[in-house]
Gaussian input, Z-matrix of N, CA and C with variables (Angstrom, degrees):
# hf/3-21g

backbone

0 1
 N
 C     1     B1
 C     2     B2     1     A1
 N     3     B3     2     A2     1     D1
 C     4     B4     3     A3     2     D2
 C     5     B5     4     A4     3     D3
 N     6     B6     5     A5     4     D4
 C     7     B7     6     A6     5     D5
 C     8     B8     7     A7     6     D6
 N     9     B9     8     A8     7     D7
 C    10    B10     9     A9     8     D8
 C    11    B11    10    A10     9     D9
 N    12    B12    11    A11    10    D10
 C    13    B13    12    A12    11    D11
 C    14    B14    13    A13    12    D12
 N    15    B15    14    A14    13    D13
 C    16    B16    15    A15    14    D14
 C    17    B17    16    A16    15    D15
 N    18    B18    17    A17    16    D16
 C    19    B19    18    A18    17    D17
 C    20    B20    19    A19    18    D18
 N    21    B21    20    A20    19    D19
 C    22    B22    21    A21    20    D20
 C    23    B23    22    A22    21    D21
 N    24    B24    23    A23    22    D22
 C    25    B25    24    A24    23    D23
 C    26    B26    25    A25    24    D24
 N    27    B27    26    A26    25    D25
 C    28    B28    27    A27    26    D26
 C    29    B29    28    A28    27    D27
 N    30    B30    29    A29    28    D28
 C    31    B31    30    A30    29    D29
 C    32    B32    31    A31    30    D30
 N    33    B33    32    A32    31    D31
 C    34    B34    33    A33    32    D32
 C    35    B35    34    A34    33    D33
 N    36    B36    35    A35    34    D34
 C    37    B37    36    A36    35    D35
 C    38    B38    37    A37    36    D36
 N    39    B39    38    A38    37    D37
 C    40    B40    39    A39    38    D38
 C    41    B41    40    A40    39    D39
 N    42    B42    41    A41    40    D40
 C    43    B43    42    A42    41    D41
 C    44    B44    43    A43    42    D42
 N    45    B45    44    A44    43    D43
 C    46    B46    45    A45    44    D44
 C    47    B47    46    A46    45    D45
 N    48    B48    47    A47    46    D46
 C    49    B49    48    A48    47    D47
 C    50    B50    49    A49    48    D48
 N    51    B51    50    A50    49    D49
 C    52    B52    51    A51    50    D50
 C    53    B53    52    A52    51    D51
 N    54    B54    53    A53    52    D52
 C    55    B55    54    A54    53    D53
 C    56    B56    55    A55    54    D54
 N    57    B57    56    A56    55    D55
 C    58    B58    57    A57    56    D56
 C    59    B59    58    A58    57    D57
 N    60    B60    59    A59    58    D58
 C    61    B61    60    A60    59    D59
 C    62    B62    61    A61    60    D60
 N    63    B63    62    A62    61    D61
 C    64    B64    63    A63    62    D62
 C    65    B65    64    A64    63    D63
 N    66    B66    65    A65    64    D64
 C    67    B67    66    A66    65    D65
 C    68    B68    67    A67    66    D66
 N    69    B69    68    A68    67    D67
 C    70    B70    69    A69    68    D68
 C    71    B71    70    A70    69    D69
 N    72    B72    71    A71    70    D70
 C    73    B73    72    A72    71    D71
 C    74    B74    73    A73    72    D72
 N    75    B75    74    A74    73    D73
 C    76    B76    75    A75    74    D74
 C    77    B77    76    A76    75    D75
 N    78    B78    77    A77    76    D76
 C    79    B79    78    A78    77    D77
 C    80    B80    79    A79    78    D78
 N    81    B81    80    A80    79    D79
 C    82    B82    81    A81    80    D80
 C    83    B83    82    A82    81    D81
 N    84    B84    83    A83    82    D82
 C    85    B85    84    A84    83    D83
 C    86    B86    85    A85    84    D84
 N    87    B87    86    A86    85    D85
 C    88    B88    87    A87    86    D86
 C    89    B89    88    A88    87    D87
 N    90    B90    89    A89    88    D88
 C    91    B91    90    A90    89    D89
 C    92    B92    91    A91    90    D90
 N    93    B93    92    A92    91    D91
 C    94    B94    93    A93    92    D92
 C    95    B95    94    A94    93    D93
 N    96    B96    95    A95    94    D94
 C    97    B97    96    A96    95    D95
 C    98    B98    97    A97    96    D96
 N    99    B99    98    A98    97    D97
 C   100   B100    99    A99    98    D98
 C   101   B101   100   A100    99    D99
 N   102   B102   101   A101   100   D100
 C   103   B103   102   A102   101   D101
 C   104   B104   103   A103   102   D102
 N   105   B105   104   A104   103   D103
 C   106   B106   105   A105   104   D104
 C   107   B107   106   A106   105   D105
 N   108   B108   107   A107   106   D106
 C   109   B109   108   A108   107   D107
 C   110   B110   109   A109   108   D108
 N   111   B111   110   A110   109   D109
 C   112   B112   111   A111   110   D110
 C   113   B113   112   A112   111   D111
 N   114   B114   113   A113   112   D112
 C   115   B115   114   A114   113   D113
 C   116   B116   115   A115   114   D114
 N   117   B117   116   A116   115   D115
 C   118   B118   117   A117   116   D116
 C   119   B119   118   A118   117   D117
 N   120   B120   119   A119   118   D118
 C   121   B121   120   A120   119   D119
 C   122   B122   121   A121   120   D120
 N   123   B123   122   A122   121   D121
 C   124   B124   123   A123   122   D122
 C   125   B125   124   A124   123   D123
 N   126   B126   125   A125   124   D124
 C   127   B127   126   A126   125   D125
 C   128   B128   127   A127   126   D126
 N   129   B129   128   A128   127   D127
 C   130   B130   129   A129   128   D128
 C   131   B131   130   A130   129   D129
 N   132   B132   131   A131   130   D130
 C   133   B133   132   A132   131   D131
 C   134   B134   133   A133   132   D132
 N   135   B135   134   A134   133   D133
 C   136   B136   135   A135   134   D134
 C   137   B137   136   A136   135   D135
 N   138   B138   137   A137   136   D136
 C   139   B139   138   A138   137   D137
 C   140   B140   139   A139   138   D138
 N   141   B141   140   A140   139   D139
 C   142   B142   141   A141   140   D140
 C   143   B143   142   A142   141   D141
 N   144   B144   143   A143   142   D142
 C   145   B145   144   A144   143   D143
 C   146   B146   145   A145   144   D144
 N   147   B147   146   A146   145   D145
 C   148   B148   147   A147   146   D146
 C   149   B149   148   A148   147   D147
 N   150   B150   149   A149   148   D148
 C   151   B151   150   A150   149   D149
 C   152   B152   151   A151   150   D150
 N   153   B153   152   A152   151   D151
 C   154   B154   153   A153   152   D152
 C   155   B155   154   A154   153   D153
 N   156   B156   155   A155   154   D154
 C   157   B157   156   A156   155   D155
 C   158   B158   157   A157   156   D156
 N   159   B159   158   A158   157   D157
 C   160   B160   159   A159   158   D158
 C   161   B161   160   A160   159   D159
 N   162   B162   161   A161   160   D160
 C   163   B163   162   A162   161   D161
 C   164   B164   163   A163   162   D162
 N   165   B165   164   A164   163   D163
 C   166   B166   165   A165   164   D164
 C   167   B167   166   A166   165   D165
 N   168   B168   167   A167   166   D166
 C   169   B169   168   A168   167   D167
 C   170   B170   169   A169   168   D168
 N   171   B171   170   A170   169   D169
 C   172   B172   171   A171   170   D170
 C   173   B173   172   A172   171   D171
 N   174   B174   173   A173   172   D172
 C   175   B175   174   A174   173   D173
 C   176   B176   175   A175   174   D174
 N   177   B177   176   A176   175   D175
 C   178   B178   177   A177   176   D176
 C   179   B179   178   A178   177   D177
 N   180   B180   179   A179   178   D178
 C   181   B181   180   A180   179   D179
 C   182   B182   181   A181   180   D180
 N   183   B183   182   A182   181   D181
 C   184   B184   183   A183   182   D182
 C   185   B185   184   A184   183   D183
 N   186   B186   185   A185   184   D184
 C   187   B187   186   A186   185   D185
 C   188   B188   187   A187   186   D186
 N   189   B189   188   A188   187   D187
 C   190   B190   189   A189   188   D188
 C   191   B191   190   A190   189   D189
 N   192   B192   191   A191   190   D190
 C   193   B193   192   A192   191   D191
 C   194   B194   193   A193   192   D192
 N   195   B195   194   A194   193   D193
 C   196   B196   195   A195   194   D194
 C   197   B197   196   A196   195   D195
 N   198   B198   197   A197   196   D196
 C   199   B199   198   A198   197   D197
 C   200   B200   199   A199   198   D198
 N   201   B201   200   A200   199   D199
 C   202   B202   201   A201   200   D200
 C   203   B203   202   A202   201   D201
 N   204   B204   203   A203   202   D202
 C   205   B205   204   A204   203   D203
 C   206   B206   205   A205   204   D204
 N   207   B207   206   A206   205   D205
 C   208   B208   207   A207   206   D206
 C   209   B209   208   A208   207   D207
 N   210   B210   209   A209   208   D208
 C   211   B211   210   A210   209   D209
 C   212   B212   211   A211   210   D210
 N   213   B213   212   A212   211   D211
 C   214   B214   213   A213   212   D212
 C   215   B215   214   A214   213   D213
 N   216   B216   215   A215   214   D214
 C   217   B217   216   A216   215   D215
 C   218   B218   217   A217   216   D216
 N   219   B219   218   A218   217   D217
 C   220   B220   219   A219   218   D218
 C   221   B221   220   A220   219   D219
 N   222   B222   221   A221   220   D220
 C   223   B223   222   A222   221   D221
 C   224   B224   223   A223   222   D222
 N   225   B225   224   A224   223   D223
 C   226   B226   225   A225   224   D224
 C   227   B227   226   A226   225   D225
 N   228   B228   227   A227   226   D226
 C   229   B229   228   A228   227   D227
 C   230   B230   229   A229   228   D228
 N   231   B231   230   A230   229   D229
 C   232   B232   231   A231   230   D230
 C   233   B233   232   A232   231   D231
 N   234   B234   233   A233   232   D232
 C   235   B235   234   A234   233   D233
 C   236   B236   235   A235   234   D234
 N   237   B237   236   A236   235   D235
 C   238   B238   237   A237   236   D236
 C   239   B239   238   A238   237   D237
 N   240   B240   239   A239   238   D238
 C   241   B241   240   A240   239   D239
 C   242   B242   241   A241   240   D240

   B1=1.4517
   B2=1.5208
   B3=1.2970
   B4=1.5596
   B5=1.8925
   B6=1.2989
   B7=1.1989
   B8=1.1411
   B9=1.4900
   B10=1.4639
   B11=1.7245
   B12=1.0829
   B13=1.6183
   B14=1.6103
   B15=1.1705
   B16=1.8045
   B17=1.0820
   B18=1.4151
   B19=1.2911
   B20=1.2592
   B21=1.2348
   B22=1.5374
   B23=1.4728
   B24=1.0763
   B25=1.2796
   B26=1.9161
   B27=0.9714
   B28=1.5243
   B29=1.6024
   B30=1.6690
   B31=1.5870
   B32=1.9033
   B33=1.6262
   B34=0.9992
   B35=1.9427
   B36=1.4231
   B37=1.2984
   B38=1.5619
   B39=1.8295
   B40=1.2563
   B41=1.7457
   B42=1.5294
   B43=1.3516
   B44=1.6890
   B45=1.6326
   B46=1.6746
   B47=1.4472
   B48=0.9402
   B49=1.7467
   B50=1.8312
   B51=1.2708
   B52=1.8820
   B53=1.2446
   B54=1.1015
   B55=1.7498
   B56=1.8525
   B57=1.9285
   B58=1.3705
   B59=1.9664
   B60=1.3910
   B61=2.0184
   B62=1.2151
   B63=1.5601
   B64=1.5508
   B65=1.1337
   B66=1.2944
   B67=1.8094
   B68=1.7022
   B69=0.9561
   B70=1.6596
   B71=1.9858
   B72=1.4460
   B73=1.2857
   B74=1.9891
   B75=0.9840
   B76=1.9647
   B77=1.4546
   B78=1.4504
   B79=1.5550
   B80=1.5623
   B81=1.8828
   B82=1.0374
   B83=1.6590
   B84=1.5808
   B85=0.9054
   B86=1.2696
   B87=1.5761
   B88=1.3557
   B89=1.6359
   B90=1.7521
   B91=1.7497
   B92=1.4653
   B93=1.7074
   B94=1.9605
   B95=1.4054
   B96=1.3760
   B97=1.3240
   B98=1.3483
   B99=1.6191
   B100=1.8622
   B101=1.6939
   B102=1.1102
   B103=1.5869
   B104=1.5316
   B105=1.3993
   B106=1.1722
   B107=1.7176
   B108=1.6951
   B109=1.7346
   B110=1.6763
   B111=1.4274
   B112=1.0856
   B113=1.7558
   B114=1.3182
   B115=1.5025
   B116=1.6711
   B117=1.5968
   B118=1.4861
   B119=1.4130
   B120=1.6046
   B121=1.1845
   B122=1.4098
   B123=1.2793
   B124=1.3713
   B125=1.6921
   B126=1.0065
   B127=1.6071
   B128=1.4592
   B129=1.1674
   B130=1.3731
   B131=1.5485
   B132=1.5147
   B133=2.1470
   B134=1.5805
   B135=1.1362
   B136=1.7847
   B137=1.4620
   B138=1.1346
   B139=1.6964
   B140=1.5124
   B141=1.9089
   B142=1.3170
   B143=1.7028
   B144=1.1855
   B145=2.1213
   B146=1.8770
   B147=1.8720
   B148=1.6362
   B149=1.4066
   B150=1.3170
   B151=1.7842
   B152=1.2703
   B153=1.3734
   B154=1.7395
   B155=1.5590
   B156=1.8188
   B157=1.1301
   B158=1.3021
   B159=1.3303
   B160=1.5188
   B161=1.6351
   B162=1.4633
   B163=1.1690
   B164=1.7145
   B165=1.0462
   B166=1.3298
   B167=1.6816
   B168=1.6932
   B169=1.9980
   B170=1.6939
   B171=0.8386
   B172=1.7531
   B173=1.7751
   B174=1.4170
   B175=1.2874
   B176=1.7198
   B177=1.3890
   B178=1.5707
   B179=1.1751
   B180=1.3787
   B181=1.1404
   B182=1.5305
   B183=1.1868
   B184=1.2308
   B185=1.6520
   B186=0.6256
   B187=2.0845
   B188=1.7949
   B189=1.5977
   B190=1.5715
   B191=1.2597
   B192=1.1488
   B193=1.7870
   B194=1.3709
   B195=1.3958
   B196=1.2510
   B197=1.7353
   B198=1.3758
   B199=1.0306
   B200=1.5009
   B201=1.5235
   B202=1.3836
   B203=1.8952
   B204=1.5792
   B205=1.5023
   B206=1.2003
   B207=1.8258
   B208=1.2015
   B209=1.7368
   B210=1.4947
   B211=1.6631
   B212=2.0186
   B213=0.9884
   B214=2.0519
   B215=1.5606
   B216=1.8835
   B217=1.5979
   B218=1.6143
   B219=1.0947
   B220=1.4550
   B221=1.2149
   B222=1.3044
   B223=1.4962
   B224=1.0799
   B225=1.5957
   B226=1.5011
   B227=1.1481
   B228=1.4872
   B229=1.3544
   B230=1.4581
   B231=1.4221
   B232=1.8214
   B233=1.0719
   B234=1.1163
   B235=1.2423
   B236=1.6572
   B237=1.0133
   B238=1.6056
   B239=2.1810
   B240=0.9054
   B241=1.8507
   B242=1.4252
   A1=111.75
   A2=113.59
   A3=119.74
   A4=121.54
   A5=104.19
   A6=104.92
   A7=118.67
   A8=119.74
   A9=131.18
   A10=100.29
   A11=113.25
   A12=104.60
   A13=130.07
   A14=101.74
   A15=133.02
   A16=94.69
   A17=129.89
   A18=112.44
   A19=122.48
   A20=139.92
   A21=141.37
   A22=119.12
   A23=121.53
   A24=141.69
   A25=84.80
   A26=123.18
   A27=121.09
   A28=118.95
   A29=103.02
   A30=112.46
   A31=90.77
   A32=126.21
   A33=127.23
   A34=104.21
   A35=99.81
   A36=108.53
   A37=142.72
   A38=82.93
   A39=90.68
   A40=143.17
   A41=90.41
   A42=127.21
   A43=98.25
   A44=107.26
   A45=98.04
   A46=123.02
   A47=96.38
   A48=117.19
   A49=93.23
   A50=104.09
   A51=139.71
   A52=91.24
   A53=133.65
   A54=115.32
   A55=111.19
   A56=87.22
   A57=76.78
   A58=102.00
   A59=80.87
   A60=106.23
   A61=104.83
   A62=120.69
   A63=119.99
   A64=101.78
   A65=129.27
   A66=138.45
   A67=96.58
   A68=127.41
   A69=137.98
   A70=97.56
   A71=111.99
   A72=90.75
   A73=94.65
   A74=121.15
   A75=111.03
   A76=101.95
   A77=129.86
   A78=138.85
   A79=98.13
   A80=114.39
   A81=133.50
   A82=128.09
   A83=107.47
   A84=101.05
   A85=136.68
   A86=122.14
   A87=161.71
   A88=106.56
   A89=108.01
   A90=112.35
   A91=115.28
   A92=104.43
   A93=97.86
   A94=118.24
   A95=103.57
   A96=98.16
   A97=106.42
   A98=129.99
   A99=133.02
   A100=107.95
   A101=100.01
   A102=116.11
   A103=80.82
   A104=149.68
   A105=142.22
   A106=122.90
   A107=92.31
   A108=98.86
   A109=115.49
   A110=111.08
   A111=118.38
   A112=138.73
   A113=100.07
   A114=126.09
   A115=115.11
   A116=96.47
   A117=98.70
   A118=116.22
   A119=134.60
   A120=114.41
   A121=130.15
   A122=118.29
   A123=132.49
   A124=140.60
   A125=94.20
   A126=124.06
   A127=101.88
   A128=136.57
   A129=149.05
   A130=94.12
   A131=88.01
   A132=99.41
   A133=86.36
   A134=134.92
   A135=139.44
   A136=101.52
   A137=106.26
   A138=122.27
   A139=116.60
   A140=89.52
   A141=117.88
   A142=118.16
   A143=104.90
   A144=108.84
   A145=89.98
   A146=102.06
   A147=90.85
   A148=106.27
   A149=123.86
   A150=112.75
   A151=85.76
   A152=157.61
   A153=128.61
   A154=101.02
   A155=110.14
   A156=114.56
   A157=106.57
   A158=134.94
   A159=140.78
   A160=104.15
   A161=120.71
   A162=116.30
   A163=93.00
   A164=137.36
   A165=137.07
   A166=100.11
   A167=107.28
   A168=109.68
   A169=76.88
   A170=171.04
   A171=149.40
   A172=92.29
   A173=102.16
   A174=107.12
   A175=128.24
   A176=102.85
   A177=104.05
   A178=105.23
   A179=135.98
   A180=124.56
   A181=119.15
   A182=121.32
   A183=121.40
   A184=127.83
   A185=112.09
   A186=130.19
   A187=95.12
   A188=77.11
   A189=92.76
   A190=107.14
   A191=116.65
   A192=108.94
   A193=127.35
   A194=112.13
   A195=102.86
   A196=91.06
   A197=132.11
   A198=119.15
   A199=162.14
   A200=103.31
   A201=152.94
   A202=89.57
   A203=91.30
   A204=84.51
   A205=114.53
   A206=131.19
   A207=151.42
   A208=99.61
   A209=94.10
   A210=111.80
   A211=113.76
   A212=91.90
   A213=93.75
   A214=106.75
   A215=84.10
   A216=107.25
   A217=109.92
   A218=123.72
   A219=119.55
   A220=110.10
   A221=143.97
   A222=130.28
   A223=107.03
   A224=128.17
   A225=104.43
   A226=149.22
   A227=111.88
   A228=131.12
   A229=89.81
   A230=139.14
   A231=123.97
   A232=120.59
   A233=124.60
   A234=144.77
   A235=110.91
   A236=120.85
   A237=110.93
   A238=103.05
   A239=107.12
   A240=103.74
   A241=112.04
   D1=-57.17
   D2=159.96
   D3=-19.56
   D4=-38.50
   D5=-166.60
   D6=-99.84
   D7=5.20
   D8=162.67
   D9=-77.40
   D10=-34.46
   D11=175.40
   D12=-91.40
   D13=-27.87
   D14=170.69
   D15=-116.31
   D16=97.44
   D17=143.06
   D18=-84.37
   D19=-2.81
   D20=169.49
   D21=-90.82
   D22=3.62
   D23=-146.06
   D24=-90.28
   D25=-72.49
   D26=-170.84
   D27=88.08
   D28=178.26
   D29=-164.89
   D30=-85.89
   D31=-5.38
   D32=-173.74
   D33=-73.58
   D34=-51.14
   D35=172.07
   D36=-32.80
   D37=-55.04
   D38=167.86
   D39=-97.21
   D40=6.92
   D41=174.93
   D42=-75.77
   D43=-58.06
   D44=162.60
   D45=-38.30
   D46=-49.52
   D47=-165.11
   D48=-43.95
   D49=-70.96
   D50=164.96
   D51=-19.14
   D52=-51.54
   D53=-152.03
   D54=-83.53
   D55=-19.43
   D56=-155.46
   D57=-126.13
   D58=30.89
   D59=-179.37
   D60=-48.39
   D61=-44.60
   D62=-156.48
   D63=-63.58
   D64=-34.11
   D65=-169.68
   D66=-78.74
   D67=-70.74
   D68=-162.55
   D69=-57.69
   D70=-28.22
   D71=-170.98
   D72=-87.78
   D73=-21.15
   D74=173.71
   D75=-64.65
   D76=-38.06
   D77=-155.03
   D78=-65.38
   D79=-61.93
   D80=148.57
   D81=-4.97
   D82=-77.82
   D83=-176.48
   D84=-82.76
   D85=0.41
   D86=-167.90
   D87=-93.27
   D88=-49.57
   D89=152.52
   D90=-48.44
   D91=-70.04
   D92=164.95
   D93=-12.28
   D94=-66.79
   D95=-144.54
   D96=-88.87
   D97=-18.43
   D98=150.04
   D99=-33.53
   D100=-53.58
   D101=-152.90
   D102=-81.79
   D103=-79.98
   D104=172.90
   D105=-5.67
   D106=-55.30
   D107=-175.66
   D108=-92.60
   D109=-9.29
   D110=150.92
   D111=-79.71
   D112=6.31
   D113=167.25
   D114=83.19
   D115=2.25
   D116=175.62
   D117=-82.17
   D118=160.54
   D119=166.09
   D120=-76.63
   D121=139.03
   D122=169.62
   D123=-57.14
   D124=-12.57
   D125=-161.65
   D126=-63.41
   D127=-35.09
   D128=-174.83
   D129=-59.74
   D130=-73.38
   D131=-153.70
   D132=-59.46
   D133=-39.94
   D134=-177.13
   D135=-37.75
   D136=-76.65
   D137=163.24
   D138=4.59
   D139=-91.47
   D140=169.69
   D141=-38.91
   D142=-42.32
   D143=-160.01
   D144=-74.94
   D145=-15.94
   D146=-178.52
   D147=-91.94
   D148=-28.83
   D149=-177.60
   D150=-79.33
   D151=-13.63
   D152=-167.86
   D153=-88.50
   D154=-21.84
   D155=-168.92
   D156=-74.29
   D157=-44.72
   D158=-175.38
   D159=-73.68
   D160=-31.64
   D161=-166.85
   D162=-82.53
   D163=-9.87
   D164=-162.00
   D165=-92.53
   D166=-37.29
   D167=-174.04
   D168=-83.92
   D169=47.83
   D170=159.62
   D171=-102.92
   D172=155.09
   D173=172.00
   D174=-43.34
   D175=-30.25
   D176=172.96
   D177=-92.48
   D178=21.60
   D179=157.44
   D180=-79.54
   D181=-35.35
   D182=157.10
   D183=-46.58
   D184=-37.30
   D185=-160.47
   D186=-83.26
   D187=-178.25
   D188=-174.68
   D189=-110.10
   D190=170.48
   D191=161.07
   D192=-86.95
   D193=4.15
   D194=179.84
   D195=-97.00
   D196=0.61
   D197=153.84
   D198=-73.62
   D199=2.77
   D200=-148.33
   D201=-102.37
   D202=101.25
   D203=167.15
   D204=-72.99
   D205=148.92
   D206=-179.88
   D207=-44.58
   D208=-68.73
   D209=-174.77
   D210=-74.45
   D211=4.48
   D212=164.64
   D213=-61.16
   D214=120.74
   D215=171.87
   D216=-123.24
   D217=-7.39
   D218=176.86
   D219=-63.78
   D220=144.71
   D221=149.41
   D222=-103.11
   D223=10.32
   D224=174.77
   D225=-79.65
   D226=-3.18
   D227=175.36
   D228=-88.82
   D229=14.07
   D230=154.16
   D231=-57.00
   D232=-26.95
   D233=-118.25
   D234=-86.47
   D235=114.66
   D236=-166.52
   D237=-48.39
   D238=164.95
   D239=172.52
   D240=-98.50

């Protein structure tokens, strides 16, 4: 889906994304719940706190970003566990 909007963006990108899920999925759900008590719906940031959450158990959830090769094309280590 990403790549209808980024298409240059790559499996490197979101491997960044991967390293640093554990943070983006609290950020996430903390938007929910603003937007919740502000009477808007939540359902969006909800969404989101769930792909940061799966992207966070995938093998690059562990790692760093400076570990993220430039040229990474696999996505299979995205992969929730």
């Amino acid at each position: 889906d990403l790549r209808l909007d980024f298409p240059d963006a790559g499996v490197a990108s979101a491997a960044i994304a991967a390293t640093k899920a554990w943070r983006f999925a609290d950020e996430m759900t903390e938007i929910a719940a603003t937007q919740a008590a502000a009477g808007l719906t939540p359902e969006l940031a909800e969404g989101l706190a769930a792909v940061y959450r799966a992207l966070a158990t995938s093998a690059w959830g562990a790692r760093r970003p400076e570990d993220v090769p430039a040229d990474l094309t696999d996505p299979s280590e995205l992969r929730p566990r």
